[in-house]
C-alpha positions in Angstrom: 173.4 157.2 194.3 171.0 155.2 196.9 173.4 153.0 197.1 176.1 155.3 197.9 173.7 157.2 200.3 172.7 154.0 202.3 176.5 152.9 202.6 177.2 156.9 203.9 174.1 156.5 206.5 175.6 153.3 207.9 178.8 154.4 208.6 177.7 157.8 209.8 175.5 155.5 212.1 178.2 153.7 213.3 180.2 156.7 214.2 177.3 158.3 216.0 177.0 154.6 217.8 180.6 154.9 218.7 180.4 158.1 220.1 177.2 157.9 222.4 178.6 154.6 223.7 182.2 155.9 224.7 181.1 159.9 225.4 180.5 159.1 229.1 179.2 162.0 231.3 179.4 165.2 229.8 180.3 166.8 232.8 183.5 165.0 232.1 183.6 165.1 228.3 183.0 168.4 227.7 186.1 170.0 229.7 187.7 167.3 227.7 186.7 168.7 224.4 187.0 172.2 225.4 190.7 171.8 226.2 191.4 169.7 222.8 189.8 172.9 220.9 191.7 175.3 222.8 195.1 173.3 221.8 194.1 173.2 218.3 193.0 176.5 217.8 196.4 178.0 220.1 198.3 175.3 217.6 196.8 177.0 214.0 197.3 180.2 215.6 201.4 180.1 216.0 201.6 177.3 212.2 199.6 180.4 210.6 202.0 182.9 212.4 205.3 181.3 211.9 204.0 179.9 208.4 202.6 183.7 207.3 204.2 186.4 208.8 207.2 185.1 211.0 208.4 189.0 211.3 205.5 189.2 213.7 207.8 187.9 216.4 210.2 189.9 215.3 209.1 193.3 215.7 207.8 195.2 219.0 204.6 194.1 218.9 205.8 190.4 219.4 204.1 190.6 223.5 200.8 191.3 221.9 200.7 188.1 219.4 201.9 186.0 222.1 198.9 187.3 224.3 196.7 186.6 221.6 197.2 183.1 221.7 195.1 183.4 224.8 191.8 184.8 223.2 192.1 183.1 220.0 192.9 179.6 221.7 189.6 180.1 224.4 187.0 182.2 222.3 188.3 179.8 219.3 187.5 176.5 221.7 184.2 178.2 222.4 182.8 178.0 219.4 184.1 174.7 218.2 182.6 173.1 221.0 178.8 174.1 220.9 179.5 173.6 217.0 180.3 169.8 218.2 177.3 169.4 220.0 174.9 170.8 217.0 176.9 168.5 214.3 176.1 165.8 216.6 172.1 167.3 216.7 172.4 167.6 212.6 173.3 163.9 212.4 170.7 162.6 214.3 167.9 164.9 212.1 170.1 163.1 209.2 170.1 159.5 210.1 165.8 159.9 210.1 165.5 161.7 207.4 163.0 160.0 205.0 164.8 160.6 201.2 168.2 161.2 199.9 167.6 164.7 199.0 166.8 165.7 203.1 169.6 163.7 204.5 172.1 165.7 202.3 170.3 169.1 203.0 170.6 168.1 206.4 174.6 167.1 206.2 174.9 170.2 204.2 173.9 172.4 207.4 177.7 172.0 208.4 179.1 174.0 205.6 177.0 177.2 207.2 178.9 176.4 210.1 182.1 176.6 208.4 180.9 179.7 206.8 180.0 181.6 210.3 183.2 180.0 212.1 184.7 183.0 209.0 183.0 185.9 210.9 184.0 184.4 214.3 187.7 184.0 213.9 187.7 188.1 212.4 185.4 188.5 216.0 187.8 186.9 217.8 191.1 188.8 216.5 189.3 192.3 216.8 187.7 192.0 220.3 190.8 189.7 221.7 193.0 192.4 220.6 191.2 194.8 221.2 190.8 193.5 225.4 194.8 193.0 225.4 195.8 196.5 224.1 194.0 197.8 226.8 196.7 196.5 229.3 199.3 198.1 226.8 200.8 201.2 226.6 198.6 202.1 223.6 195.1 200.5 224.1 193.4 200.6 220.7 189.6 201.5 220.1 187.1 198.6 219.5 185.9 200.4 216.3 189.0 201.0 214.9 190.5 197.6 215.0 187.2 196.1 214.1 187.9 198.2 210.9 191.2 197.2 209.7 190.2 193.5 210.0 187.0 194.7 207.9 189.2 196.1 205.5 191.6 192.9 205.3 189.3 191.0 204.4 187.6 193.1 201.6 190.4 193.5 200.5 191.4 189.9 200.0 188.5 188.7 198.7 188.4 191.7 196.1 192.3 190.8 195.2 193.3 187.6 196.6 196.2 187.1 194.5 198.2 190.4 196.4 200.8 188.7 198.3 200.0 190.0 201.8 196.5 189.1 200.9 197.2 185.6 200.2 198.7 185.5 203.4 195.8 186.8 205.1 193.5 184.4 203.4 196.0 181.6 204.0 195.9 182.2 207.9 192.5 182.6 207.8 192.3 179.0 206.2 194.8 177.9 208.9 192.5 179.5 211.9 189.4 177.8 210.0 190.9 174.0 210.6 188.9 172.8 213.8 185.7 174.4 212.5 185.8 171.9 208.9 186.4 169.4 210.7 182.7 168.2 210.5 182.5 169.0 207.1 185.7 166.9 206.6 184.5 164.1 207.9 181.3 164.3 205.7 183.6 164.2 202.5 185.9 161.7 203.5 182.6 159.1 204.6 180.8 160.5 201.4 184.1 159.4 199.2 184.7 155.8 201.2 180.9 155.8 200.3 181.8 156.1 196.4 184.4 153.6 196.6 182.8 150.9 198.3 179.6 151.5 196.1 182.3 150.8 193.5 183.8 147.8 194.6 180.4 146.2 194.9 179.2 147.0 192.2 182.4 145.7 190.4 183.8 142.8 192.5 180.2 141.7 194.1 181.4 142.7 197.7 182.6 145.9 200.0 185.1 146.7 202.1 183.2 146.7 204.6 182.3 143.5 203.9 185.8 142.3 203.8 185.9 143.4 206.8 183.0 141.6 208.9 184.3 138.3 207.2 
């Protein structure tokens, strides 16, 4: 498991490396990184809609899910962004942690991310919504669409085989994409870890070694 750990640090260190070097000023970067959330949230938002309930765009209320797209893609970017910045802060704390056990605690910070991006796409839905009915012929209250999202989701976690709430949870799994992103990439280095821990154990070299040679 040391092993595997130090060959995770070194390639989280080289990404971080990677990053700081080619960032340039944030002044720049940041509208940058804003705009790439906002695409990728707007993008989930119409593969959930088209994947999941395609009869949206055919009913009456088609003009409000297509100024949705608007909330969800900007509140959406919003939070993926300053979640960047503090994965960026938790890998720092990571790379000088002292034992294996605080680096993964550390790493493992990204999953309560992922677990508070849950309550900010429902935020998002009710209050962007909620702000576009209010240009509509029947604005809704704040309360009561904060409800019926409540009440989705209750009810799909308390029966999440129903179809319509396997739909929900599958477009809330959709919307969730750019906020696991982090924890993603944790896996995927923690895996290539595993393997190349493997291979050296095995064959006496790494991939990585492979590589530099």
């Amino acid at each position: 498991m040391v092993r595997i750990v130090a060959i995770w640090r070194d390639s989280l260190h080289t990404i971080l490396d990677v990053y700081e070097r080619r960032r340039g000023p944030l002044k720049i970067f940041f509208p940058i990184l804003f705009l790439f959330f906002v695409f990728l949230n707007v993008g989930c938002y119409w593969w959930g809609i088209f994947t999941a309930f395609p009869q949206y765009m055919l009913t009456q209320e088609a003009n409000h899910y297509l100024k949705l797209q608007f909330p969800v893609g900007i509140l959406g970017a919003l939070f993926d962004s300053l979640s960047f910045f503090v994965t960026i802060w938790i890998i720092r704390r990571a790379l000088t942690a002292k034992s294996t056990t605080e680096y993964v605690m550390h790493l493992s910070l990204d999953l309560v991310i992922a677990v508070i991006a849950t309550f900010w796409v429902l935020f998002v839905f009710t209050t962007g919504g909620w702000f576009i009915s209010l240009f509509e012929s029947a604005p809704e209250e704040l309360t009561l669409r904060s409800e019926k999202y409540t009440t989705r989701a209750v009810q799909a976690l308390q029966d999440p085989t129903g179809r319509e709430n396997a739909k929900n949870i599958y477009f809330g799994i959709i919307m969730g994409v750019s906020a696991t992103l982090p924890t993603c990439l944790h896996l995927m280095l923690f895996f290539r870890s595993c393997l190349q821990a493997l291979r050296k154990q095995l064959f006496g070299t790494s991939i990585s070694d492979k590589q530099k040679k």
